[in-house]
N, C-alpha and C positions, 0 to 999 in steps of 0.2 A: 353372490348375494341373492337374497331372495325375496321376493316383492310379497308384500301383505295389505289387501286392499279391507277394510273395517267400517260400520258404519259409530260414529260416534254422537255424545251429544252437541248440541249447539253450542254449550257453556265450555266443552273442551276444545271445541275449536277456534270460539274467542281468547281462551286461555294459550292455543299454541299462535293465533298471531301475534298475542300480545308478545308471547316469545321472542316470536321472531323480529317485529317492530323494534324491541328494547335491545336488542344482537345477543341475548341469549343463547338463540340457537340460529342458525342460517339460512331455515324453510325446515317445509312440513316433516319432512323424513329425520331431519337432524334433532328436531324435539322431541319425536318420539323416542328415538333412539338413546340421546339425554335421559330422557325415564327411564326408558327400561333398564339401563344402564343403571341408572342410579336406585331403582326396585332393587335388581339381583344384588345393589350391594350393600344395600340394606337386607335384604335378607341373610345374605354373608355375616354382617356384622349379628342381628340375633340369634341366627345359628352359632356364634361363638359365647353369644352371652347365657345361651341358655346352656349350651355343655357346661360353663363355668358355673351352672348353679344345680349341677349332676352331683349326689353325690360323688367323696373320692374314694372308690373302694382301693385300698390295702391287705396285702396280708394273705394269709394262705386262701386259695380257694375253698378249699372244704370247711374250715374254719369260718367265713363266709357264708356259706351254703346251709349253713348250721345254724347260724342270725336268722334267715328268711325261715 
């Protein structure tokens, strides 16, 4: 594992005691990691929402290539 030492705001480090206060998370490293965790999968999640609003191409390629 690999240590990542950040300066951040004030507002985020009252937002990760309150974390940890409320047992959210268990100290400072576990709420962060809670984020980022939960970033990457939100980004997971619109990386699939946005392919599902790709067109669907069908059909011959050249046929295809013929449309563009």
């Amino acid at each position: 594992m690999t240590t990542l030492s950040i300066p951040i705001s004030s507002e985020l480090a009252t937002f990760i005691e309150t974390l940890i206060r409320s047992g959210k998370a268990s100290n400072k490293a576990d709420a962060v990691r809670r984020a980022l965790t939960y970033f990457a999968e939100e980004q997971a999640v619109n990386a699939v929402l946005e392919a599902q609003r790709e067109p669907n191409l069908k059909g011959n390629i050249r046929d295809l290539m013929k449309k563009l």
